[in-house]
N, C-alpha and C positions, 0 to 999 in steps of 0.2 A: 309624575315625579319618579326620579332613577332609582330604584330598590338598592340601596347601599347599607343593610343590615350587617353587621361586620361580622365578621367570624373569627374563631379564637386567635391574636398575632395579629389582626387584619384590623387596620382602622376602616374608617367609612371609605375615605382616600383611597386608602391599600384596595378597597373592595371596589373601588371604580374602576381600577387600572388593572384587573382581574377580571373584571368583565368585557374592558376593553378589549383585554387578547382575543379572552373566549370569543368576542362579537365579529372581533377582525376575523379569525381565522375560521370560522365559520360562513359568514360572507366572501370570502377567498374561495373557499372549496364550492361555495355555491354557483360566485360567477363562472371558476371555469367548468363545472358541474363534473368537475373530476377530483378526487383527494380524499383526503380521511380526516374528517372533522373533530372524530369523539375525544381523539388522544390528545389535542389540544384542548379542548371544552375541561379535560380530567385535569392535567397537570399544571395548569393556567396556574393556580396558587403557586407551587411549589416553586416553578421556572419565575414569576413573578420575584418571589422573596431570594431567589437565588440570586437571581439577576440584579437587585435592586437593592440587598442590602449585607452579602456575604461574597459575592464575586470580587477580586479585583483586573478590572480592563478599563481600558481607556477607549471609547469610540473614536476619539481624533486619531488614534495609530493603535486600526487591528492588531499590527505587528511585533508591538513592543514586545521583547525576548522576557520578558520578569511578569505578564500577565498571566493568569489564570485561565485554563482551557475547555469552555465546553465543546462536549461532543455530543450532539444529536443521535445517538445510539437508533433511536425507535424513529428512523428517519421520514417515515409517511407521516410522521408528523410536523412535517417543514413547516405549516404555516405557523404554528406556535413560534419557532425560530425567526420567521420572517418577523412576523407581529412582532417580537422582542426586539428585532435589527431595529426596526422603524421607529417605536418609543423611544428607543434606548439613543437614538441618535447612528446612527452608521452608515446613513445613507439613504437608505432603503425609502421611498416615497411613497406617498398612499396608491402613487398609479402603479409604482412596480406593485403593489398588493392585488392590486384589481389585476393585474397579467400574472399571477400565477398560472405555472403550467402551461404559458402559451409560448410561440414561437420568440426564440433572440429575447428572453426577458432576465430581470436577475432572480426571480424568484423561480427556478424547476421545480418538479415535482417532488423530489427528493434533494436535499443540500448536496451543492457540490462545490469542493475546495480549488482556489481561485477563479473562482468567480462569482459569487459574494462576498462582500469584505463582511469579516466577523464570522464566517464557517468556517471550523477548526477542519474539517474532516469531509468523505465524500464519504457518506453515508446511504441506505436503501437496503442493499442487501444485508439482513437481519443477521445480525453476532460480528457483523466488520467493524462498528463505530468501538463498540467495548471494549475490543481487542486492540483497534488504533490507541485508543486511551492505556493499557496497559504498556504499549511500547513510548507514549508521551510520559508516564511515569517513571516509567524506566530513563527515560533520556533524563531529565530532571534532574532524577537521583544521580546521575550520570554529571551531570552536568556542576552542580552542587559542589560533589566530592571533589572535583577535578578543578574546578576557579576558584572556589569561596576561601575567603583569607579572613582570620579576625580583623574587627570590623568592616568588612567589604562580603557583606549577603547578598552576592551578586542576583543567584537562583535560591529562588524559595518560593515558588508558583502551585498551584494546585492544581487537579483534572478532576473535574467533574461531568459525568455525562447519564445523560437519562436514556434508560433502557425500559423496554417492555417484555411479556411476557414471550413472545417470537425472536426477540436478540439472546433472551436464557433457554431457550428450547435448542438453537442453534450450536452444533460440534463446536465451532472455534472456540463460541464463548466459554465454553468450558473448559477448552485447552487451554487459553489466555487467563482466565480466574484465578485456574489451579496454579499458574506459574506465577500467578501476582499474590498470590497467597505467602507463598513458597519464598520468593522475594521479600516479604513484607512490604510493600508499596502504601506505606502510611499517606501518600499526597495522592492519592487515588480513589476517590470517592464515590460511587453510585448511585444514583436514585432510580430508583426501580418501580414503574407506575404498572403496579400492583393490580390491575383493572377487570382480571378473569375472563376475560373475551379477545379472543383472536378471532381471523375471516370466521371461518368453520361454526364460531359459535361460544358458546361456556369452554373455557378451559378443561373444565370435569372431562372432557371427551378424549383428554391425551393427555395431558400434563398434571398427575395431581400430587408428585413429591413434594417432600416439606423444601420448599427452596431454604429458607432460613438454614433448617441445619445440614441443607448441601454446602449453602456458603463457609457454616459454620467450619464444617468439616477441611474446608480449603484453608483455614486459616486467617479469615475474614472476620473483621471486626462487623458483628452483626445487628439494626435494628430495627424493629416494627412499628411501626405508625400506625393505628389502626383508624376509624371515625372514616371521612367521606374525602377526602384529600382536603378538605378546607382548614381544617385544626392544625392553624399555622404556628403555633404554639408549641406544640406538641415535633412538628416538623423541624423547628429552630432548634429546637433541643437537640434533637439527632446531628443537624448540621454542627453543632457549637463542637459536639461531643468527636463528631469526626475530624472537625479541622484541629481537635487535639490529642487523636489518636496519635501514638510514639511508633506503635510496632505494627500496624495490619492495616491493609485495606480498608473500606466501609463502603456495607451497600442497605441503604437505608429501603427498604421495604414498606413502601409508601400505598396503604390502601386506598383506593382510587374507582371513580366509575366513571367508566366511559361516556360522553354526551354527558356530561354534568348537565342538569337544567331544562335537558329533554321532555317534557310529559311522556312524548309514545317512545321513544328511540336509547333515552337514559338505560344502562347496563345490558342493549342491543349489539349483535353484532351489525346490526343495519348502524349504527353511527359510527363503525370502525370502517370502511374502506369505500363509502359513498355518500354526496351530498344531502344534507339533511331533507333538504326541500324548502322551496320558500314557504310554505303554509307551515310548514314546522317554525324555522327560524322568527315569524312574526309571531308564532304564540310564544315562542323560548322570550323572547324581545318585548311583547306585551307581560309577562308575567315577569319582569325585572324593571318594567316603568319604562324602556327606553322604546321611544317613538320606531312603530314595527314597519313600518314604510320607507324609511332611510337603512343605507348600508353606508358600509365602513364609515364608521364615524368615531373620530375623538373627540369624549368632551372634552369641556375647558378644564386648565389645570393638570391633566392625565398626562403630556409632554412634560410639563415643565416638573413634574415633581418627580418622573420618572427617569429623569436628567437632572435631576437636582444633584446627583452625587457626581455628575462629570466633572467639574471645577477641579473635584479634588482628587481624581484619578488623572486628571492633568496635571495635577500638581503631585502626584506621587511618579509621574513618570521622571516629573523634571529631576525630582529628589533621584530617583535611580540613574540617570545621564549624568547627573552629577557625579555619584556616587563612581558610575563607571568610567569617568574623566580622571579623578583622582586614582581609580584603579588604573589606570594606563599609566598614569606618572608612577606610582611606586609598585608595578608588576608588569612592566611593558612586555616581557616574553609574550606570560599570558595571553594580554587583551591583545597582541596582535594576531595571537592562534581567532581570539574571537574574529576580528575584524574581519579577516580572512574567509574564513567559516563564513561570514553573512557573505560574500562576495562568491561564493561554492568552491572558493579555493581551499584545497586539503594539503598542498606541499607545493611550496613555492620553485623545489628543483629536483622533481619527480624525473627527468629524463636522465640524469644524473644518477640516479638510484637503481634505474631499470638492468634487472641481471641480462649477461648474452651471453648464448651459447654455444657453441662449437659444435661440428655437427656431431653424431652420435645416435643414443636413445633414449629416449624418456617418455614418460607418461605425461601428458601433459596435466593433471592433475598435481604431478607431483612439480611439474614447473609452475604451476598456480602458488602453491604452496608455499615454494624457493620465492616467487614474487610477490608473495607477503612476507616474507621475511625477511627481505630487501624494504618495502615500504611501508609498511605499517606501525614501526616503531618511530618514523617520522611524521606519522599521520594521524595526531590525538585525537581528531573528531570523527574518526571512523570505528564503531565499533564493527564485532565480527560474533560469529557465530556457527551453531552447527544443532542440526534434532537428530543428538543422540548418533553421530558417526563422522564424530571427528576427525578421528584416524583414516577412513576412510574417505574423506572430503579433503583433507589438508590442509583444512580452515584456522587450524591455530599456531598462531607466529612465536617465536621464540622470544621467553621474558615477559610473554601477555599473563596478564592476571584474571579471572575469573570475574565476571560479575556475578557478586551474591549479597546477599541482606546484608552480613555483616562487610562487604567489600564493595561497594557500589560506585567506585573508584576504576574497577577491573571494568577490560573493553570486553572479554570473551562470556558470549551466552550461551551455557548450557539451557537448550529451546528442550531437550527431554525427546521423546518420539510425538512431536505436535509439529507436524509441517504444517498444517492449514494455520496454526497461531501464529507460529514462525514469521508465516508471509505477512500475516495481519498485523502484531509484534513490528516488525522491520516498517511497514508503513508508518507505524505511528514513532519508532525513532525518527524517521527521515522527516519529518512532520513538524519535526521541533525548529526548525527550520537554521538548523547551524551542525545537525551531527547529521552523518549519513551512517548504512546500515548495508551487510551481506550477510548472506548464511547458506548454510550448506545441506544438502542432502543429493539422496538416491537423483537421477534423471527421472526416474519412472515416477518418483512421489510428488513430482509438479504436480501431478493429478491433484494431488490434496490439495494444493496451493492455490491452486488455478484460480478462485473468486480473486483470492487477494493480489494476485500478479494481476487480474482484469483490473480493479482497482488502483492499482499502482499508474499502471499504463492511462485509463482514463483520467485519473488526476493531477498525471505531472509529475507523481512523488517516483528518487532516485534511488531504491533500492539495491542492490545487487543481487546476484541468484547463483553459487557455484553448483552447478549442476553435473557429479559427478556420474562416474558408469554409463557411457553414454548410448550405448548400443549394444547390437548381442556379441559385442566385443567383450564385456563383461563375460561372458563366459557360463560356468557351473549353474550361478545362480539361477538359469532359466526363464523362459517367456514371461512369468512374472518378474520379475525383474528387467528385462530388458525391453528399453523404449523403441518402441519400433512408430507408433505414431504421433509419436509425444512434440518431436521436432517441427512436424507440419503444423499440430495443434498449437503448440507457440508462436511459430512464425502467422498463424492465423490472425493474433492479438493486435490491433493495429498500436503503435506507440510502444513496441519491446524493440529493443535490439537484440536479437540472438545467435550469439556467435559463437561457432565452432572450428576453432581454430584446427589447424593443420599439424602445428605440433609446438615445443617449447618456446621458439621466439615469436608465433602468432600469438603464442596464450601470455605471454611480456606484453605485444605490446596489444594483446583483448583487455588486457586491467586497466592501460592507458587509457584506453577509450572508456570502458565502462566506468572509472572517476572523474571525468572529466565530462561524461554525457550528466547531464543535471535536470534532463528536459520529461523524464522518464526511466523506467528500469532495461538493466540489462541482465542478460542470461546467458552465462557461459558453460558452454557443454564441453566437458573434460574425459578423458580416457581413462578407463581403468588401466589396459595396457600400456605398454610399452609401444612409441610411434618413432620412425626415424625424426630425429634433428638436422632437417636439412642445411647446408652450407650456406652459410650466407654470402660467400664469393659467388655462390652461382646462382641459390634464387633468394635473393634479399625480400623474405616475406612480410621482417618486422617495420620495414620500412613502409609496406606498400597494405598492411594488413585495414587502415583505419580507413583506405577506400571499399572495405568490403567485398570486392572482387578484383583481380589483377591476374596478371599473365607470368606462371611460373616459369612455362616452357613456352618460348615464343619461336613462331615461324613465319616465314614470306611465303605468303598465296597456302596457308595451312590445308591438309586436304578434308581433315577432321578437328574440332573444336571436343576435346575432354573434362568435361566440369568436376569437382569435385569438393566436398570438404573436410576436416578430421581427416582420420586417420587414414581416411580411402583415399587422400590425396596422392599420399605412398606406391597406393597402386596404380594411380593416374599418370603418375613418372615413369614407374616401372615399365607401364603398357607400352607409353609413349618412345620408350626407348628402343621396346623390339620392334614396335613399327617404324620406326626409323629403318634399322636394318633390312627391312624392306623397301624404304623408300616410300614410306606413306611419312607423310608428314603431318604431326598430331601437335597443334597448341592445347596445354595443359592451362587451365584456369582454375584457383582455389579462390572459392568462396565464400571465406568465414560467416560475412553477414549480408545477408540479402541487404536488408532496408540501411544501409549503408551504401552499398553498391545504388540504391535505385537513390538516392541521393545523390551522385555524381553527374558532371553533364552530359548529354547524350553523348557527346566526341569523344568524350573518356568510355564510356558505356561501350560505344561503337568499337574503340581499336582492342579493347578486353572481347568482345564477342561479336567479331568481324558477320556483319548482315549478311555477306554472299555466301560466307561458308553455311551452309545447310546441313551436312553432316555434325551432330553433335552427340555427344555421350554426355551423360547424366551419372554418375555414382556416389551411392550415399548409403549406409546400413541402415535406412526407415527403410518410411513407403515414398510412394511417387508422389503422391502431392503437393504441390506448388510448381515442380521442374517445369511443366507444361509451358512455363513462362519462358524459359530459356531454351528447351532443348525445341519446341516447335510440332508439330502435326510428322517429320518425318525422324525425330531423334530415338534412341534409348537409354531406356532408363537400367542402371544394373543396381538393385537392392532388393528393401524385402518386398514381397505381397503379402505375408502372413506372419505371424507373432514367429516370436524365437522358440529356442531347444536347450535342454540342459547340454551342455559340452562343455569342453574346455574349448576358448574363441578363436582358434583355426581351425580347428574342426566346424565350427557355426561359420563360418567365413566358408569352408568350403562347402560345405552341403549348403548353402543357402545362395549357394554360384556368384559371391561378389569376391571374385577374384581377378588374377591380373588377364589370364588367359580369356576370360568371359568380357573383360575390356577390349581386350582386343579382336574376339569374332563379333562384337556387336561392331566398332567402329569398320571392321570390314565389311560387314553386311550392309552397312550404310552407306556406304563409301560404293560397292559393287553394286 
């Protein structure tokens, strides 16, 4: 007989479909004999009562815009998640459970967003998922201020996401916290499985701050749970009390042990990041009554009552379509910015909008700038942002408002000096799946970013990245400061677009494309300096910019092919010009964005970088890596091989020989 002694909040029932998880996600990590079993075994209650009698989703439509979002934070524990897909109704079948972690299945190792229905988020690496949840709060509040009309409570959804001890160890999460404190993100909620063991071991070995009053400290509505994570009683209470927090976050500090029910393995790190064993799993299984020779198994009852509440989350969704029908009849502006927004349209006549320029000088940062200031006052579902170098990014459009606790109406985020939250932030705006998100900082501090742009890129979500100071064109500031490998390192990310325009009408029309790319993020690399404004009677770049590469300066039978992008374009002209006067003939090609360019069809590709010419230059203020692709076994490359120098940036230009004269003895060297 099945051991269903109830625990505090938990009827017998409640305590079937708790052990159900526990048994699924247990048998899951065993068949593929890869996974981490304990973090499910621990939080089975909590996710249970969350899932089943305080969340509002509808499994007939993941999608609906007014549901409630979890986020898997402590993502090695996918099979809990899974397990809850499957009861909960979403799809998920007992045999996708039995293919965890194997090839083309829907359950991976770790949750990833589209591609299970019901994953908020792409979660795994530890302090990402918490951090997406901070920027789904924010979008919310965002979202709220900006539609909701009396009697019309369009948005009024909540985030909830379970984290562990490795996603509060993690930098981001702490930059992310502290700005959701700061915020007050009342519809942001935590559960924190409390467990004391990470890989390594007991917690005691690194981590022994009072978390409690680190949160407290953030500004965080704070509470402890203590007993064995089963005292679902005690658990409700903290829930009840957060979904009626006014002013702060909550992160409910939930004491928990890992492998709940284990004899050898319970509060082990041996049940955090490997299969129990079957000899384990049949005593865990005998000592609960349930028959220790079957796996996955639901008993009777444990679907149906843990879908007992779908009826009427169908019937609240109907209530809000209704709701939002009526919104369209007496606020039609409005709900057609919504509509739009679901379809990733931001501005119905953006080319209209788009500023041109004349030729001249500009920074192209500061033409970024001028092209938000042009579009973004048309563009309500776009917020912006910047960590802490605004003025230097030129992220803030004229007449924008601040988002803050008391303003959560305003598009502009002060991110503070937290790039790595920033990136993870921006994620979890875009994630709401109706606002998109950009922000600003140094080039050089992608570094900090980098998990969250890999993130970005693997799941689809449409970020933006104004990445100013893009080389040791920057100048004074020095080799820390200036990116010299940062470029290759990004174009390495498969799924970015990274484009460095050439000067003020490439970087017009880099923001067309980057609003309009929806498949992934983009990264636009800006000039601190001053770049010429090329003519657009002569080389029409903005036209030609969204193929990624094109022919500025074109020739019959070229004797030299000049690549170039940014600001070295400039000198790519220049070169081109004196060798003219000799009678070489140099087609000049600007390359904003590679993986643009390799999206084109070969015939295009071909007449842009004609196959017989073999002679080609290469210029760029990095390093060489990637060129190889274009320039060939006999090309040169003219940029850095070693970090930058404090100077003022013609001086760094010149001592670091990317000059016009150094273009033109390499294309003659080539050439002779």
């Amino acid at each position: 007989m099945v051991n269903t002694k109830s625990n505090p909040g938990l009827s017998q029932l409640d305590e079937l479909c708790v052990q159900t998880i526990r048994f699924l996600s247990m048998d899951g990590v065993q068949k593929a004999n890869s996974g981490h079993p304990g973090m499910p075994m621990g939080m089975a209650p909590a996710a249970y009562t969350l899932w089943t009698k305080y969340m509002k989703h509808n499994p007939a439509n993941p999608k609906w815009h007014n549901r409630d979002r979890f986020v898997l934070s402590a993502g090695h524990g996918s099979m809990l998640l899974y397990s809850l897909l499957h009861l909960c109704g979403y799809g998920l079948t007992l045999d996708d459970l039995k293919k965890f972690r194997q090839w083309d299945s829907l359950t991976p190792g770790h949750p990833e967003f589209g591609h299970t229905a019901g994953v908020e988020a792409t979660t795994g690496p530890l302090g990402q998922g918490i951090s997406n949840a901070v920027g789904m709060a924010i979008a919310e509040k965002y979202l709220a201020a900006q539609f909701n009309k009396d009697g019309f409570n369009l948005f009024d959804y909540k985030i909830y996401t379970i984290a562990g001890d490795g996603c509060l160890q993690e930098g981001v999460a702490s930059e992310a916290c502290s700005l959701a404190g700061h915020l007050g993100l009342n519809n942001l909620i935590v559960i924190y499985d409390d467990n004391y063991i990470t890989i390594d071991g007991d917690t005691s070995l690194s981590f022994t701050e009072d978390r409690a009053k680190r949160f407290e400290s953030y500004g965080w509505n704070v509470q402890v749970v203590g007993g064995d994570g089963n005292d679902m009683a005690s658990f409700e209470k903290a829930l009840q009390n957060a979904q009626n927090e006014k002013d702060r976050p909550t992160i409910i500090q939930l004491r928990t042990h890992i492998g709940f029910g284990s004899p050898n393995k319970q509060d082990s790190h041996a049940a955090h990041g490997a299969p129990l064993g079957e000899d384990e799993i049949k005593l865990i299984k005998k000592n609960y009554g349930w028959d220790p020779e079957k796996t996955f198994v639901v008993p009777d009852g444990v679907i149906e009552h843990m879908q007992s509440g779908n009826a009427e989350a169908d019937k609240l969704e109907k209530q809000w379509n209704k709701l939002f029908a009526d919104y369209s009849e007496k606020y039609p502006k409005e709900a057609a910015i919504i509509k739009n927004a679901e379809k990733g349209v931001l501005c119905e006549n953006i080319d209209a909008l788009l500023p041109k320029y004349e030729a001249g000088v500009e920074a192209t940062r500061k033409a970024s700038g001028a092209t938000l200031n042009a579009l973004m006052p048309n563009m309500p579902m776009v917020m912006g942002g910047s960590a802490d170098l605004t003025p230097s990014n030129n992220t803030q459009f004229k007449g924008v408002k601040d988002y803050q606790k008391d303003s959560p109406s305003g598009r502009y985020i002060r991110y503070g000096v937290r790039e790595h939250a920033m990136g993870a932030v921006m994620n979890g705006i875009c994630l709401s799946g109706l606002l998109r998100a950009y922000g600003g900082t140094f080039f050089c501090f992608s570094d900090y970013m980098r998990p969250a742009i890999r993130m970005a890129a693997l799941s689809g979500y449409n970020p933006i990245y104004v990445f100013t100071h893009d080389s040791i064109g920057l100048g004074e500031d020095g080799p820390t400061h200036q990116p010299v490998e940062h470029i290759a390192a990004l174009r390495a990310i498969p799924n970015v677009l990274t484009i460095r325009p050439a000067d003020a009408n490439e970087t017009v029309a880099a923001w067309k494309v980057a609003l309009e790319n929806t498949a992934g993020p983009t990264a636009l690399l800006l000039t601190r300096q001053n770049v010429l404004t090329l003519d657009q009677n002569k080389y029409p770049a903005a036209a030609n910019m969204a193929k990624g590469a094109y022919v500025l300066v074109e020739q019959e039978n070229p004797d030299v092919i000049i690549m170039a992008t940014g600001s070295e374009v400039e000198l790519a002209i220049a070169a081109a010009e004196k060798l003219a006067a000799e009678n070489i003939k140099a087609q000049v090609v600007s390359m904003p964005c590679w993986e643009l360019f390799e999206k084109q069809s070969k015939a295009y590709k071909d007449s842009v970088l004609p196959k017989n010419v073999k002679a080609r230059v290469a210029v760029e203020a990095g390093v060489e890596q990637g060129w190889y692709k274009y320039i060939g076994d006999s090309g040169i490359f003219v940029g850095m091989k070693s970090f930058g120098a404090s100077a003022p940036y013609k001086k760094c230009y010149e001592g670091f020989g990317i000059t016009v004269d150094a273009v033109i003895a390499s294309a003659k060297k080539i050439i002779g």
